[in-house]
RODO-2510 file (C-alpha; in nm, 4 decimals, decimal comma):
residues 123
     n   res          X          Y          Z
     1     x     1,1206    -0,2020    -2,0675
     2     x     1,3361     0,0051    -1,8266
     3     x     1,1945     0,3124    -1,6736
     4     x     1,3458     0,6724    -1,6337
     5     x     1,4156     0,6862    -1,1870
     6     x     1,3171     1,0317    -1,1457
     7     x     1,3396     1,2325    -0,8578
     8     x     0,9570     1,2189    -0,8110
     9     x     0,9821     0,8200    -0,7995
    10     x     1,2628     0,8556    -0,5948
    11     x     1,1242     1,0772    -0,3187
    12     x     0,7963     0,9321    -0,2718
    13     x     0,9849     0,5342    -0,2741
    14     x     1,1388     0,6396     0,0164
    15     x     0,8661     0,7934     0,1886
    16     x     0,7012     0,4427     0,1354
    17     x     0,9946     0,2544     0,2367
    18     x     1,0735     0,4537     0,5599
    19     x     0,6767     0,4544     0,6817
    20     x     0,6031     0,1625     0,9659
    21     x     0,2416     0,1601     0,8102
    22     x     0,0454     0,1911     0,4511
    23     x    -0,0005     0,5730     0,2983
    24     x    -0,2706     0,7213     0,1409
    25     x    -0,2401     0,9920    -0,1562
    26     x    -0,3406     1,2397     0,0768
    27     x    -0,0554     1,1335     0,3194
    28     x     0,1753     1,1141     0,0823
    29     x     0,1331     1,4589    -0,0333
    30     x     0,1710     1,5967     0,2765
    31     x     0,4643     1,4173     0,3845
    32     x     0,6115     1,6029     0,0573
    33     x     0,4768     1,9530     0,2349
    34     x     0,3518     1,9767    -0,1648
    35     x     0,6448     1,9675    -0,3335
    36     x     0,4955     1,7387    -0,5968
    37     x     0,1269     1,7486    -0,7707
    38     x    -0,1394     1,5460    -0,7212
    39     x    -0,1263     1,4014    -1,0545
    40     x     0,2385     1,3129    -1,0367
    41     x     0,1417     1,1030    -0,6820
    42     x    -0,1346     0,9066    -0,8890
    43     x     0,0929     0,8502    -1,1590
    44     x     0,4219     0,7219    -0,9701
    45     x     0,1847     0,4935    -0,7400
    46     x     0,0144     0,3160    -1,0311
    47     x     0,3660     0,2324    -1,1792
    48     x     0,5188     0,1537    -0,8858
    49     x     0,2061    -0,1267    -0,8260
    50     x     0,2426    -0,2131    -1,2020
    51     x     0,6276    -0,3085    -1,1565
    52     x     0,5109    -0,4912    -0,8252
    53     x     0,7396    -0,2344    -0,5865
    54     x     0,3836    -0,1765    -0,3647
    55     x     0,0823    -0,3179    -0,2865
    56     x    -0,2224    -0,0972    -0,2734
    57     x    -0,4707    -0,1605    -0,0026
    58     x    -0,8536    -0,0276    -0,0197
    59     x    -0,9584     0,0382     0,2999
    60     x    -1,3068     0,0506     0,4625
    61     x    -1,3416     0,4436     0,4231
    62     x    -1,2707     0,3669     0,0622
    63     x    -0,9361     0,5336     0,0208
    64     x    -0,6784     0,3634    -0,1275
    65     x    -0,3624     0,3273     0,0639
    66     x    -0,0243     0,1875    -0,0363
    67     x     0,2983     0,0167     0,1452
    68     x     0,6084    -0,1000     0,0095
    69     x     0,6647    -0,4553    -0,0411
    70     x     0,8706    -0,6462     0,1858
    71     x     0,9730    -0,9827     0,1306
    72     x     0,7944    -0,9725    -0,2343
    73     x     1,1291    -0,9960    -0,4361
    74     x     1,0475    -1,4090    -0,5725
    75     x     0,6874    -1,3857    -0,5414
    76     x     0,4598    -1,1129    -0,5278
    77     x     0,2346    -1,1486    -0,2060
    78     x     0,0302    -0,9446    -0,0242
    79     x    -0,2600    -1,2555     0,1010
    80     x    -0,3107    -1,0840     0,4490
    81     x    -0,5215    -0,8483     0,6262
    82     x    -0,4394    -0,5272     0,6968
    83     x    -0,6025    -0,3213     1,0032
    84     x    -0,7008     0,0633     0,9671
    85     x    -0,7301     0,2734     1,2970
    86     x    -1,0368     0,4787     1,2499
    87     x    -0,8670     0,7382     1,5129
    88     x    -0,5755     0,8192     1,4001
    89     x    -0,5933     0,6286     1,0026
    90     x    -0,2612     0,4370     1,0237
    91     x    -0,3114     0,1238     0,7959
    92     x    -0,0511    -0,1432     0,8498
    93     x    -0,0363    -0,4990     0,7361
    94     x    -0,1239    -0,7595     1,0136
    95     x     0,1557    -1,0587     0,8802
    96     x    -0,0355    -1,3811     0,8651
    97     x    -0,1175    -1,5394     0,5510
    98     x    -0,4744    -1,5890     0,4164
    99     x    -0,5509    -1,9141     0,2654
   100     x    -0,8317    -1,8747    -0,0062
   101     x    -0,9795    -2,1720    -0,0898
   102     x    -1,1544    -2,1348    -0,4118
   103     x    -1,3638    -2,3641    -0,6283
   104     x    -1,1487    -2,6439    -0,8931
   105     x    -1,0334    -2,4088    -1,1746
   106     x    -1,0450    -2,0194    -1,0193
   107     x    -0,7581    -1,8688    -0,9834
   108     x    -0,6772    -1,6087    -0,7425
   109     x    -0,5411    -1,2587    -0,8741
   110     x    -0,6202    -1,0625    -0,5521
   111     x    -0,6900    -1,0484    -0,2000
   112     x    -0,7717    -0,7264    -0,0416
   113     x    -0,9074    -0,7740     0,3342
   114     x    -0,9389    -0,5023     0,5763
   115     x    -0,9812    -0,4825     0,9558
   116     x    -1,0510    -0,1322     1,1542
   117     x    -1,0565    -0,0831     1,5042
   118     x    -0,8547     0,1483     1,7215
   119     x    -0,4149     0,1105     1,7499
   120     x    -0,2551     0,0359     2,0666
   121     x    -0,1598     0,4385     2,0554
   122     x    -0,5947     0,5193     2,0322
   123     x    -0,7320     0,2502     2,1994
***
């Protein structure tokens, strides 16, 4: 099924796409100095991780953060760890592969790993 590109999915795509590191909701609605409401956020997030456009990242504060996809377009991957500053909150994907090994017959539908520490900008 095709969906409607509204301005809402429009603006906050390219805030994703332009940002060097993963955004939270909060982020996100600041970036758009409020121009959108919070429930429009949650909504065009959750479709845009539906239709496999971002990957969403828990971190270890327990707020979810989200980054565009890059390199996704055959296969939908996001196997790697991603590192959260607990200065200044940037969350950013770290680029090497995890390799799972799970028991004969699991399959793997997710991976979410998380590393904090400080940035080269807060260390």
């Amino acid at each position: 099924m095709k969906r409607r590109n509204t301005n809402s999915k429009v603006e906050v795509l390219s805030l994703l796409k332009s940002s060097n590191c993963a955004l939270s909701h909060d982020m996100i609605q600041e970036k758009l100095s409020g121009s959108m409401d919070r429930a429009t956020i949650y909504r065009v997030l959750n479709r845009f991780c539906e239709d496999k456009i971002v990957h969403k990242v828990v971190g270890d504060d327990g707020k979810q953060y989200f980054a565009f996809c890059i390199n996704c377009a055959e296969k939908h991957k996001h196997n790697h760890f991603h590192f959260r500053c607990m200065k200044c909150g940037k969350v950013e994907c770290l680029g090497n592969e995890v390799k799972v090994a799970l028991p004969h017959g699991y399959v793997l539908n997710n991976f979410n790993g998380i590393v904090s520490g400080y940035c080269s900008e807060c260390a």
